[in-house]
mmCIF file of the N, C-alpha and C atoms, coordinates in Angstrom:
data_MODEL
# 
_entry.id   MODEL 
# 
loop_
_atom_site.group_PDB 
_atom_site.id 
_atom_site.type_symbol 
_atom_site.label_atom_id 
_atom_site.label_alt_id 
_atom_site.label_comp_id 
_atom_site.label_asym_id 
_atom_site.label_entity_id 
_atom_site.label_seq_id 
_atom_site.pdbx_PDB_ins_code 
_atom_site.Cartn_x 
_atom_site.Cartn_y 
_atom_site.Cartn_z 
_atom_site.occupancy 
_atom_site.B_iso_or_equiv 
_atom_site.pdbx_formal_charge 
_atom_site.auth_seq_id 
_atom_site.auth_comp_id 
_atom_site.auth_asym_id 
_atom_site.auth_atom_id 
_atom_site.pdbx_PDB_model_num 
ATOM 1   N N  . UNK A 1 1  ? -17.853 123.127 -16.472 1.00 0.00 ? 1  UNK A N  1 
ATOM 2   C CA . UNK A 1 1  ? -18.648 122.684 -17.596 1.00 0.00 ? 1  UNK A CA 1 
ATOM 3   C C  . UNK A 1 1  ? -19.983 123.432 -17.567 1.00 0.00 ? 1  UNK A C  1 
ATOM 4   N N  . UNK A 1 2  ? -20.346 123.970 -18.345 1.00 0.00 ? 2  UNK A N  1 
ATOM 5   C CA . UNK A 1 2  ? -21.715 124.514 -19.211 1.00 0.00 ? 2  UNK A CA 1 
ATOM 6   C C  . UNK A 1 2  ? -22.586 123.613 -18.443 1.00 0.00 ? 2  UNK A C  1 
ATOM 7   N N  . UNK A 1 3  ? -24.048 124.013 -18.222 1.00 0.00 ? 3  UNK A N  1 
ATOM 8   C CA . UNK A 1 3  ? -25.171 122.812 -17.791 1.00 0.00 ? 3  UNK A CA 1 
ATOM 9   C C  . UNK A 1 3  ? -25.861 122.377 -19.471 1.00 0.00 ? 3  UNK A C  1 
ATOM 10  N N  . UNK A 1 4  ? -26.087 121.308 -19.367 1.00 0.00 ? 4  UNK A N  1 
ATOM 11  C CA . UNK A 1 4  ? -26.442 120.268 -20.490 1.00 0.00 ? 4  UNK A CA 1 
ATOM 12  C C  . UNK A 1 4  ? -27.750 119.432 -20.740 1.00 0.00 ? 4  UNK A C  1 
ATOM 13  N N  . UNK A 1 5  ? -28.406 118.930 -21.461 1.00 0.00 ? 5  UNK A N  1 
ATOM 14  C CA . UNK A 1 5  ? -29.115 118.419 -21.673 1.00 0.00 ? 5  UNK A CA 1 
ATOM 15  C C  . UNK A 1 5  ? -28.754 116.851 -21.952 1.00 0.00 ? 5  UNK A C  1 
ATOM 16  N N  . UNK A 1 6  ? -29.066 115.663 -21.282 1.00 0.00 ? 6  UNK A N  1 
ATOM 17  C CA . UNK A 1 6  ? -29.354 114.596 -21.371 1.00 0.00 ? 6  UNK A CA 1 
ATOM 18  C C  . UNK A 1 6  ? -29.635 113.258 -21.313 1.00 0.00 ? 6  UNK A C  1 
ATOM 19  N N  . UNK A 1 7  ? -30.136 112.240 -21.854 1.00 0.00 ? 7  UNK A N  1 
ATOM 20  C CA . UNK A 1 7  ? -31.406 111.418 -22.074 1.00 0.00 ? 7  UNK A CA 1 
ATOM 21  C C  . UNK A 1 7  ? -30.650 110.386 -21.280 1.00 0.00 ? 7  UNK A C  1 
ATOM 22  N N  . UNK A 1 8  ? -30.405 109.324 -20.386 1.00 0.00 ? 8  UNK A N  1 
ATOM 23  C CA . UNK A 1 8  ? -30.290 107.882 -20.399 1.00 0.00 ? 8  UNK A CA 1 
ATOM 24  C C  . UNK A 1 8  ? -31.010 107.011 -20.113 1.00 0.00 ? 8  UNK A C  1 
ATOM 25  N N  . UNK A 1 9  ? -31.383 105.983 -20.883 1.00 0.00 ? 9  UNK A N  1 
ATOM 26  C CA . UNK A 1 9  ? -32.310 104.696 -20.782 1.00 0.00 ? 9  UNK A CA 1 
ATOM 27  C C  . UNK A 1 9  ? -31.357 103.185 -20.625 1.00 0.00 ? 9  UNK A C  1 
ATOM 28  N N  . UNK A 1 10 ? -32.246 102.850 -19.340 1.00 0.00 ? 10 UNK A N  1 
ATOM 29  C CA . UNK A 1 10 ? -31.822 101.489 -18.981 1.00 0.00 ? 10 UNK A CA 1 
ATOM 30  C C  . UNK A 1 10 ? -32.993 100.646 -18.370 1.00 0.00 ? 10 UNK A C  1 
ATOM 31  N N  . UNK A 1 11 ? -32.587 99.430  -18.883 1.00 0.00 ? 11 UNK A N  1 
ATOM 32  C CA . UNK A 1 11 ? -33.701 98.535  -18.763 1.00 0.00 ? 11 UNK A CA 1 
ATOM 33  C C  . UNK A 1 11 ? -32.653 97.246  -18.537 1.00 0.00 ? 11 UNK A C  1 
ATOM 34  N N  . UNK A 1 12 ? -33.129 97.070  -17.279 1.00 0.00 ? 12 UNK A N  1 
ATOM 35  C CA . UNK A 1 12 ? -32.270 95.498  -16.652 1.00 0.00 ? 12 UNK A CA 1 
ATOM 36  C C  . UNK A 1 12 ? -33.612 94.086  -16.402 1.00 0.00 ? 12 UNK A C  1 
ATOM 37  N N  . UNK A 1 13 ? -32.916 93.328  -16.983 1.00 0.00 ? 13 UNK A N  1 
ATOM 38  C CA . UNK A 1 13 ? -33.988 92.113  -16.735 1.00 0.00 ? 13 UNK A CA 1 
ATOM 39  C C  . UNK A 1 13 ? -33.001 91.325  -16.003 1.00 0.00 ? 13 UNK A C  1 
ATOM 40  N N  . UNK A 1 14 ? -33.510 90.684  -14.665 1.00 0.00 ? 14 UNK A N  1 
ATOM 41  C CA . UNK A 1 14 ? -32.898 89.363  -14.023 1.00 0.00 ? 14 UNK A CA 1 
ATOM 42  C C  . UNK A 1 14 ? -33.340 88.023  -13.455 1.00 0.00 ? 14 UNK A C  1 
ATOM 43  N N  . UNK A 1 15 ? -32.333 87.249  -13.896 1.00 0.00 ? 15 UNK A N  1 
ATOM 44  C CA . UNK A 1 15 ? -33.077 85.852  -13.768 1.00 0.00 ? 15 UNK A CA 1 
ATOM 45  C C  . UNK A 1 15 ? -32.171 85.246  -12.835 1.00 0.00 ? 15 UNK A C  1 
ATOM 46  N N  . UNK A 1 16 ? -32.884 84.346  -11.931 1.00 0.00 ? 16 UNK A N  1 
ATOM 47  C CA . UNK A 1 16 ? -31.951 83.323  -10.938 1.00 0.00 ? 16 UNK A CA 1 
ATOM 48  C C  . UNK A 1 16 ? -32.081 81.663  -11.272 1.00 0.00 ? 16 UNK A C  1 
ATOM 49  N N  . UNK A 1 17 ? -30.752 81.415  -11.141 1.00 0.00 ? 17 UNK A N  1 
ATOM 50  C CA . UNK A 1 17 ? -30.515 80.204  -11.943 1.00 0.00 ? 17 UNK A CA 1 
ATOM 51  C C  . UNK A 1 17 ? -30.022 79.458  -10.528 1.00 0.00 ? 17 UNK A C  1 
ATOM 52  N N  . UNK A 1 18 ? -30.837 79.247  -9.382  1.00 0.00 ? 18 UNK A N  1 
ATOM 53  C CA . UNK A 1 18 ? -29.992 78.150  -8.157  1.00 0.00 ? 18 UNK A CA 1 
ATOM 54  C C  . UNK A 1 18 ? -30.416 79.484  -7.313  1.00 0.00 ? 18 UNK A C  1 
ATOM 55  N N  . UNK A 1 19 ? -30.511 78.973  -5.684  1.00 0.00 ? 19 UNK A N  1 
ATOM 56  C CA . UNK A 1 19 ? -29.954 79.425  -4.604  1.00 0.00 ? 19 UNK A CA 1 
ATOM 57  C C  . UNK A 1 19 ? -28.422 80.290  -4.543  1.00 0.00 ? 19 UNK A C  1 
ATOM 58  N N  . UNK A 1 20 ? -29.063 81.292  -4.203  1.00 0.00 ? 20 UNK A N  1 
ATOM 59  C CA . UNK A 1 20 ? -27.869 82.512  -4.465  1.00 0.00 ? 20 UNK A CA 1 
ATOM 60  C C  . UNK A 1 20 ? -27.164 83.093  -5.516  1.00 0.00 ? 20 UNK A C  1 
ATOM 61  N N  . UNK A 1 21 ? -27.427 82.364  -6.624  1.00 0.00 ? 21 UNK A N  1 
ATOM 62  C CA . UNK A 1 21 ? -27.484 82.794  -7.862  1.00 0.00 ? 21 UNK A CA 1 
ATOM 63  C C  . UNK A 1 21 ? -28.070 83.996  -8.453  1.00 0.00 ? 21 UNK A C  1 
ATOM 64  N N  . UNK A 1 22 ? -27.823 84.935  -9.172  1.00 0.00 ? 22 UNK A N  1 
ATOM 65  C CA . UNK A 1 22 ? -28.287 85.405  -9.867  1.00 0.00 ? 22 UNK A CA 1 
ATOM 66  C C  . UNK A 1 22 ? -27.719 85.813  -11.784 1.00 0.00 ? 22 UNK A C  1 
ATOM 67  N N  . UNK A 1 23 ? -28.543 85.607  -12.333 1.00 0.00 ? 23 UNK A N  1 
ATOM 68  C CA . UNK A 1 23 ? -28.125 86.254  -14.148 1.00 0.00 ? 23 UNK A CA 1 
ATOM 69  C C  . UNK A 1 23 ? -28.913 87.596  -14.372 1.00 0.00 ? 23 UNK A C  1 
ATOM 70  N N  . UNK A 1 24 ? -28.179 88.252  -15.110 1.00 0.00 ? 24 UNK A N  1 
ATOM 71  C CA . UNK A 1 24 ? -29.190 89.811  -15.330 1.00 0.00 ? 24 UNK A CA 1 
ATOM 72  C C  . UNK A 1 24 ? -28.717 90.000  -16.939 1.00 0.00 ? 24 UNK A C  1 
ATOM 73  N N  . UNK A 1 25 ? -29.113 90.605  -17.121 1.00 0.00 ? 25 UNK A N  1 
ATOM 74  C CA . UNK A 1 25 ? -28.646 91.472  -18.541 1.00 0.00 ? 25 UNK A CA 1 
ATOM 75  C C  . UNK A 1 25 ? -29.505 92.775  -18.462 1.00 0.00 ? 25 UNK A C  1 
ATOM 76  N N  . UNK A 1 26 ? -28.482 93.647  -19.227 1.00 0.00 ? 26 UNK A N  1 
ATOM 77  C CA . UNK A 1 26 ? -28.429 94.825  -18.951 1.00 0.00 ? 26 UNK A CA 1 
ATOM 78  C C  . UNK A 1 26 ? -28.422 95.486  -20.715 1.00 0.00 ? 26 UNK A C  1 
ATOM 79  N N  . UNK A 1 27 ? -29.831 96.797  -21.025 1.00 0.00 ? 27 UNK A N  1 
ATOM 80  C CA . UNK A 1 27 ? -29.810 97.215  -22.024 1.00 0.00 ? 27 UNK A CA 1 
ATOM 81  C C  . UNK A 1 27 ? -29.697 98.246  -21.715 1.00 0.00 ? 27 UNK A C  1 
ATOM 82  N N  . UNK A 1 28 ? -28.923 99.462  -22.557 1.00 0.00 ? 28 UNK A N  1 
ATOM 83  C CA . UNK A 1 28 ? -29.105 100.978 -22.300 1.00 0.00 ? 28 UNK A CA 1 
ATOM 84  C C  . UNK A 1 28 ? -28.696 102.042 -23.513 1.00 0.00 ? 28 UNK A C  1 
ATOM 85  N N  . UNK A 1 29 ? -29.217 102.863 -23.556 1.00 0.00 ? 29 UNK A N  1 
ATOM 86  C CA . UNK A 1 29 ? -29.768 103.933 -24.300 1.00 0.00 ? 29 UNK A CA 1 
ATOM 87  C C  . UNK A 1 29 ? -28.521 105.124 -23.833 1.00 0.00 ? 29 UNK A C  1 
ATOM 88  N N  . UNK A 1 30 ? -27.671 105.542 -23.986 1.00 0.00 ? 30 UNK A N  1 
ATOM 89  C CA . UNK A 1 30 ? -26.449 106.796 -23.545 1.00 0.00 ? 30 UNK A CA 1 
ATOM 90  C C  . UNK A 1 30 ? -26.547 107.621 -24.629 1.00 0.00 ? 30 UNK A C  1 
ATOM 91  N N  . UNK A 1 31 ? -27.571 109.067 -23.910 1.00 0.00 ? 31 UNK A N  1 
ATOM 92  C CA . UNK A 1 31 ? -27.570 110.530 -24.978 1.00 0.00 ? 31 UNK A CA 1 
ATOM 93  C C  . UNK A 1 31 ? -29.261 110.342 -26.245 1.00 0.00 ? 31 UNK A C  1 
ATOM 94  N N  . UNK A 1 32 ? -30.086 109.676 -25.408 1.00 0.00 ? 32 UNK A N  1 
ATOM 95  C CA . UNK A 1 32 ? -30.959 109.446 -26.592 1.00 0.00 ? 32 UNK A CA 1 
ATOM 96  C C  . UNK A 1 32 ? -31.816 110.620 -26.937 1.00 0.00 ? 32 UNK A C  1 
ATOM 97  N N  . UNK A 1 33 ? -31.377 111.900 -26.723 1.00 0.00 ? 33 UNK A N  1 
ATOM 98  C CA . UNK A 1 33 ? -31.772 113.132 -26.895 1.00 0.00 ? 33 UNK A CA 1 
ATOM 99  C C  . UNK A 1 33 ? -31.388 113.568 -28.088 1.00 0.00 ? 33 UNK A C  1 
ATOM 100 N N  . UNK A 1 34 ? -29.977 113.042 -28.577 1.00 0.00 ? 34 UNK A N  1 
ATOM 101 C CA . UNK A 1 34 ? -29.059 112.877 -29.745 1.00 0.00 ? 34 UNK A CA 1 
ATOM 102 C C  . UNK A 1 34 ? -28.193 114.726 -29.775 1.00 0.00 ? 34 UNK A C  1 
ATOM 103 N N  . UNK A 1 35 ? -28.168 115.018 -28.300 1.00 0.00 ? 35 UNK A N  1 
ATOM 104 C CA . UNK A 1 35 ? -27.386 116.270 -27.877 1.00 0.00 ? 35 UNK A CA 1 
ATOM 105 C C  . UNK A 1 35 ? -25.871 116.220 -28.080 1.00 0.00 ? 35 UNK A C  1 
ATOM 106 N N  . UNK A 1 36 ? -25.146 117.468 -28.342 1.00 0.00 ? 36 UNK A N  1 
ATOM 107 C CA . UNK A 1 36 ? -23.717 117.328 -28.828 1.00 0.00 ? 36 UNK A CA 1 
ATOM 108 C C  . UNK A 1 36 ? -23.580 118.119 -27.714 1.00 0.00 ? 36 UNK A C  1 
ATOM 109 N N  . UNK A 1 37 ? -23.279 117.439 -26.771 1.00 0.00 ? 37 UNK A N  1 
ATOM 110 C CA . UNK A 1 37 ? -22.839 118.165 -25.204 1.00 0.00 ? 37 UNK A CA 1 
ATOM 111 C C  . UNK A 1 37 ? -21.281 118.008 -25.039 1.00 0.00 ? 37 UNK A C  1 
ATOM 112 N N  . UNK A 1 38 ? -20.511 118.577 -24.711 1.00 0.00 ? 38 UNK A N  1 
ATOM 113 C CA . UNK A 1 38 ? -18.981 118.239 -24.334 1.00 0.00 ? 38 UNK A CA 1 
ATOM 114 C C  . UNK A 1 38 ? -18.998 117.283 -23.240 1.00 0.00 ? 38 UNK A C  1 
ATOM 115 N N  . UNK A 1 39 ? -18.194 116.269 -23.329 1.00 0.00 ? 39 UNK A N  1 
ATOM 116 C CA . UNK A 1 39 ? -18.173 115.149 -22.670 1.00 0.00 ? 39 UNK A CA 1 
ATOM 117 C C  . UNK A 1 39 ? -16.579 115.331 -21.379 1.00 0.00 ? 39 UNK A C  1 
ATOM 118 N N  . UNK A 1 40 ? -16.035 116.125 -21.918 1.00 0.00 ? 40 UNK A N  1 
ATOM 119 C CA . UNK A 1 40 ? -15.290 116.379 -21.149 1.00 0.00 ? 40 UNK A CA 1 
ATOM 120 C C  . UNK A 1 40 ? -14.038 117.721 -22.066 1.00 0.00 ? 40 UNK A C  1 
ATOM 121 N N  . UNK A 1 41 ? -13.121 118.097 -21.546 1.00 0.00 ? 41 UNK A N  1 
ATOM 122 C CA . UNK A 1 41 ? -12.346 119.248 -22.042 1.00 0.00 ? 41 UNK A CA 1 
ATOM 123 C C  . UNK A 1 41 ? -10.586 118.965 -21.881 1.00 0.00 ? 41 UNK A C  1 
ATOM 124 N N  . UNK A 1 42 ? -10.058 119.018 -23.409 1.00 0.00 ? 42 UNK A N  1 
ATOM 125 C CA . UNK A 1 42 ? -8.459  118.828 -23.153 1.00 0.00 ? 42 UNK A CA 1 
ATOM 126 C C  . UNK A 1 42 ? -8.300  120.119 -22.888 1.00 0.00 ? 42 UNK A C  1 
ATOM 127 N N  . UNK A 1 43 ? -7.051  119.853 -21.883 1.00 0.00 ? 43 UNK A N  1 
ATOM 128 C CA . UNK A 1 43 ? -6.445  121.312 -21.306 1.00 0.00 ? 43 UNK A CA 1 
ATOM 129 C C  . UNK A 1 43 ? -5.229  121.024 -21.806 1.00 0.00 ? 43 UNK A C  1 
ATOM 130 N N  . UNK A 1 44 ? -4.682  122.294 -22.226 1.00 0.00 ? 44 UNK A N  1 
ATOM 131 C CA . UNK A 1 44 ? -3.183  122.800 -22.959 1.00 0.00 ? 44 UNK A CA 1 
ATOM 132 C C  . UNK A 1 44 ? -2.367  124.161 -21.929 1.00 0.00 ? 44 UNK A C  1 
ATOM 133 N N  . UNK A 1 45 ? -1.259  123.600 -21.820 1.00 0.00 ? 45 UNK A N  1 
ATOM 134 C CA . UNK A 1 45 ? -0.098  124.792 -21.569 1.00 0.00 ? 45 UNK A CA 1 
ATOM 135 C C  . UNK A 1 45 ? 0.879   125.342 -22.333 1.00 0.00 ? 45 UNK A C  1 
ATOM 136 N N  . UNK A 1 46 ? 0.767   126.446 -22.655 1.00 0.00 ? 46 UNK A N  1 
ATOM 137 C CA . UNK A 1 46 ? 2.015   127.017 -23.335 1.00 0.00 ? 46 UNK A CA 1 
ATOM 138 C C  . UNK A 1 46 ? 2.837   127.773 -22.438 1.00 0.00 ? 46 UNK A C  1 
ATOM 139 N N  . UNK A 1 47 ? 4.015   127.427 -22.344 1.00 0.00 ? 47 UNK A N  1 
ATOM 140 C CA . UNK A 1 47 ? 5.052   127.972 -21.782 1.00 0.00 ? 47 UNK A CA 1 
ATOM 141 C C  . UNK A 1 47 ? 5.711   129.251 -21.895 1.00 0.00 ? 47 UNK A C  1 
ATOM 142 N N  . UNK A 1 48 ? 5.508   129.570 -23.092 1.00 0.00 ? 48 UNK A N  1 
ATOM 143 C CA . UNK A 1 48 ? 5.898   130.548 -23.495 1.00 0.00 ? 48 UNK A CA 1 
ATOM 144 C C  . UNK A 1 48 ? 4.823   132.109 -22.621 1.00 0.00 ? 48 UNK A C  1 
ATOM 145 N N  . UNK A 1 49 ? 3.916   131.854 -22.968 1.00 0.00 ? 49 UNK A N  1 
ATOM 146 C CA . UNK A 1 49 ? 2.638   132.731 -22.000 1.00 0.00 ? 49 UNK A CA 1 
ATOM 147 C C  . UNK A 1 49 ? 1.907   132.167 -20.996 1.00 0.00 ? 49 UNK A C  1 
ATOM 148 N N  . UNK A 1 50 ? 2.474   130.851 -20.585 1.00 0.00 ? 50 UNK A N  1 
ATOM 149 C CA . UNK A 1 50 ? 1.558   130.468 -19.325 1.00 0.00 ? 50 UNK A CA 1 
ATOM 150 C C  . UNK A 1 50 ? 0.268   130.640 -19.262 1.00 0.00 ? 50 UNK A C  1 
ATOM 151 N N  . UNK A 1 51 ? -0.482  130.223 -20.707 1.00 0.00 ? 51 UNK A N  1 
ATOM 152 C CA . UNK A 1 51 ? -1.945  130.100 -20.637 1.00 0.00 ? 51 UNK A CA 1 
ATOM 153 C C  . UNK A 1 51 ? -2.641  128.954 -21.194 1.00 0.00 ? 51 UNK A C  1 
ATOM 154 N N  . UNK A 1 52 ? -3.393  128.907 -20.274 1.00 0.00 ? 52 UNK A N  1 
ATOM 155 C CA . UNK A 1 52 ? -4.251  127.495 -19.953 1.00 0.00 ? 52 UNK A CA 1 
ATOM 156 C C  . UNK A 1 52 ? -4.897  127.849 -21.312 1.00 0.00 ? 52 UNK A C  1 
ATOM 157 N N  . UNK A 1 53 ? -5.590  126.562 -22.284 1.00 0.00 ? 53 UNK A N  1 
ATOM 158 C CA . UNK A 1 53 ? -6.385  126.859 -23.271 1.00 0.00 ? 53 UNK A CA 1 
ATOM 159 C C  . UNK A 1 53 ? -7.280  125.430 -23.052 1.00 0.00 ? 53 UNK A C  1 
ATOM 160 N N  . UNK A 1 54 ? -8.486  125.501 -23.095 1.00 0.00 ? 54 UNK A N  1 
ATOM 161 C CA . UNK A 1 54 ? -9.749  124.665 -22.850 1.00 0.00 ? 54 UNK A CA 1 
ATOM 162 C C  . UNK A 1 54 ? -10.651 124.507 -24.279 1.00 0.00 ? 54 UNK A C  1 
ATOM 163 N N  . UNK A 1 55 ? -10.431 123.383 -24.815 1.00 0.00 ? 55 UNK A N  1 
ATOM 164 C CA . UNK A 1 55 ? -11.334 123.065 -25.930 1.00 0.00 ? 55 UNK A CA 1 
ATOM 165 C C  . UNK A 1 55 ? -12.380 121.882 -25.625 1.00 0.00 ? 55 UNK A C  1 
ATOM 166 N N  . UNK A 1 56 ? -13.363 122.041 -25.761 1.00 0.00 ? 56 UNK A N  1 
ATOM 167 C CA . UNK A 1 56 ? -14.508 120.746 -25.579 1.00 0.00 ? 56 UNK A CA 1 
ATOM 168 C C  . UNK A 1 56 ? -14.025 119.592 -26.422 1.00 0.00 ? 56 UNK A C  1 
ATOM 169 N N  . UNK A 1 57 ? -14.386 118.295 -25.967 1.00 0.00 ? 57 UNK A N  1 
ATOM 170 C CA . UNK A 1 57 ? -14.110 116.838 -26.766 1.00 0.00 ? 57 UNK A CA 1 
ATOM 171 C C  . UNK A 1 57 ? -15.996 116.612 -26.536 1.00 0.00 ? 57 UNK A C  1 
ATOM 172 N N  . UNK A 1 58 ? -16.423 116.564 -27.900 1.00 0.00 ? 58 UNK A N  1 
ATOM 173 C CA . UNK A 1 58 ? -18.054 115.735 -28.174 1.00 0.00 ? 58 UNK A CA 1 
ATOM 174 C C  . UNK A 1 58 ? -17.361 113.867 -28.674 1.00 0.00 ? 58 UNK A C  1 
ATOM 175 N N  . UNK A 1 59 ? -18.465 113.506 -28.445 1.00 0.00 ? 59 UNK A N  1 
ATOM 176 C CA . UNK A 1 59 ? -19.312 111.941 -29.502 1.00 0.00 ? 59 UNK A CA 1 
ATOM 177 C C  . UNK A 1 59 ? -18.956 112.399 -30.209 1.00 0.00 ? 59 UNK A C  1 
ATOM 178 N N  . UNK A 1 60 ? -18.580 111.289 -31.414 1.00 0.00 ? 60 UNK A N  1 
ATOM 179 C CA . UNK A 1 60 ? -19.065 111.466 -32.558 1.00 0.00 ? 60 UNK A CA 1 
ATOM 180 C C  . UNK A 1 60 ? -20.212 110.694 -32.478 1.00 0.00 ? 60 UNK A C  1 
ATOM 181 N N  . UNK A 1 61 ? -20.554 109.952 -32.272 1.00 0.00 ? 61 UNK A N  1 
ATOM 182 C CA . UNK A 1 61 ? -21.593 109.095 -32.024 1.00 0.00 ? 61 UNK A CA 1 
ATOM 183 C C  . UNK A 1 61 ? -23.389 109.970 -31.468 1.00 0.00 ? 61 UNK A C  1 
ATOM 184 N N  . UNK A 1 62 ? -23.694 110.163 -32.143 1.00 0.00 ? 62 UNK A N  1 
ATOM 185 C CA . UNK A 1 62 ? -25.035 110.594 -31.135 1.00 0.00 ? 62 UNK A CA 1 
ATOM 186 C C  . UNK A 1 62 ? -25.671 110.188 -30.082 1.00 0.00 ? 62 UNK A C  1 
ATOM 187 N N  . UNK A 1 63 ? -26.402 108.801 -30.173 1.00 0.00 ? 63 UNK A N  1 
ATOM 188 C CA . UNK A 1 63 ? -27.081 107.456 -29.016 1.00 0.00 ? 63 UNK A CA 1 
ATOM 189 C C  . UNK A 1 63 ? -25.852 106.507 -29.210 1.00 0.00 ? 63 UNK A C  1 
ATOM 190 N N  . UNK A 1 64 ? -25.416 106.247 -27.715 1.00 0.00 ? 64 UNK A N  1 
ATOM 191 C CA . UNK A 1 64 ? -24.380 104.986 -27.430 1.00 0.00 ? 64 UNK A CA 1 
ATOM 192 C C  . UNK A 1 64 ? -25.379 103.742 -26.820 1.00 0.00 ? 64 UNK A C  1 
ATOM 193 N N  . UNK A 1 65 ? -25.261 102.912 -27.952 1.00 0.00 ? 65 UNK A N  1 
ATOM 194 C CA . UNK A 1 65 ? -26.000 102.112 -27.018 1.00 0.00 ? 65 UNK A CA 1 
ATOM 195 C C  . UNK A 1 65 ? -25.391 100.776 -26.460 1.00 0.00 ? 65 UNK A C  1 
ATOM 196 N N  . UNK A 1 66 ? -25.755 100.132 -25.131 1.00 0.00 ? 66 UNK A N  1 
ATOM 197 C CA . UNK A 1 66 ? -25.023 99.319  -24.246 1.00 0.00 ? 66 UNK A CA 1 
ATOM 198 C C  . UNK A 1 66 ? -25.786 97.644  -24.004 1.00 0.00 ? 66 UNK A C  1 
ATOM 199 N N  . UNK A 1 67 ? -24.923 96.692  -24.123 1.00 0.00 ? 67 UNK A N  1 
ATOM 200 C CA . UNK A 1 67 ? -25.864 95.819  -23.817 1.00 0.00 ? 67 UNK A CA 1 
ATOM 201 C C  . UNK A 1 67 ? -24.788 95.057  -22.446 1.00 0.00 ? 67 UNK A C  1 
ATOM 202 N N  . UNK A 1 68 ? -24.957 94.439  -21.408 1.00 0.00 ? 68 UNK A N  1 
ATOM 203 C CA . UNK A 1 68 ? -23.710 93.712  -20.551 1.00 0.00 ? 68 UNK A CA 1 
ATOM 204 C C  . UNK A 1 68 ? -25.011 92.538  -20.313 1.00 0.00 ? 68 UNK A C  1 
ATOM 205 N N  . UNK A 1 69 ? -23.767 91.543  -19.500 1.00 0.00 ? 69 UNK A N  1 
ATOM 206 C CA . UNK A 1 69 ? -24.575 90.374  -18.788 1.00 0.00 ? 69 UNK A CA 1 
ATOM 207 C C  . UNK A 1 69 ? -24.053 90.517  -17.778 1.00 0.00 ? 69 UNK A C  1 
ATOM 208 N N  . UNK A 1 70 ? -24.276 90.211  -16.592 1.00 0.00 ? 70 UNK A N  1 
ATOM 209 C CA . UNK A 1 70 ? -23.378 90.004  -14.795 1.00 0.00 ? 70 UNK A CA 1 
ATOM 210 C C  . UNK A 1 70 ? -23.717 88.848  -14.659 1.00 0.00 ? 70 UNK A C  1 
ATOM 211 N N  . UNK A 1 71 ? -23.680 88.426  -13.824 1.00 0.00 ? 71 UNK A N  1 
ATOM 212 C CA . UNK A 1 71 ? -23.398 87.240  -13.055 1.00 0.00 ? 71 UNK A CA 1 
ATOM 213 C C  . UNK A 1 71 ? -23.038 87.577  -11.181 1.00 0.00 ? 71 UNK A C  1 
ATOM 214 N N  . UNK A 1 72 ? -24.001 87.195  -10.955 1.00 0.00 ? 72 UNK A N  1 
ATOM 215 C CA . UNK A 1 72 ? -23.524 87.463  -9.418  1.00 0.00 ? 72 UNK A CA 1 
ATOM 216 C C  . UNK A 1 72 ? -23.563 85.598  -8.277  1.00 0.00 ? 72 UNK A C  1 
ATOM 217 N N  . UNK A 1 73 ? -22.809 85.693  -7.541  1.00 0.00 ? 73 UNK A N  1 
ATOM 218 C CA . UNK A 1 73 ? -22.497 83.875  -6.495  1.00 0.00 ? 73 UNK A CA 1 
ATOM 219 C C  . UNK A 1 73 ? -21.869 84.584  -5.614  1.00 0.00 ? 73 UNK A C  1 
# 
């Protein structure tokens, strides 16, 4: 892979609810540069000439953005 440009933002807040408890939630920001970087590459074989062919897969998406909760006991 090519070297690339980009952005990720995360911001976790956590709260404890009891002894050994914990709650969090989780916000995040994926690509906030809004870069069309290849995210990864399908590979193809043809049999006929035994050649590898490599095309990039982008986002369509520009910024992915993420929200989760955990829970940890």
């Amino acid at each position: 892979m090519p070297p690339y440009l980009r952005l990720d933002l995360s911001v976790n807040y956590s709260f404890n609810r009891g002894p050994g408890r914990e709650n969090g939630i989780n916000f995040s920001l994926y690509n906030v540069t809004c870069q069309q970087n290849p995210m990864m590459y399908r590979v193809k074989y043809k049999k006929n000439g035994g050649v590898f062919q490599f095309s990039p897969i982008r986002l369509k998406l520009t910024v992915l953005p993420s929200i989760s909760y955990y829970h940890k006991f």
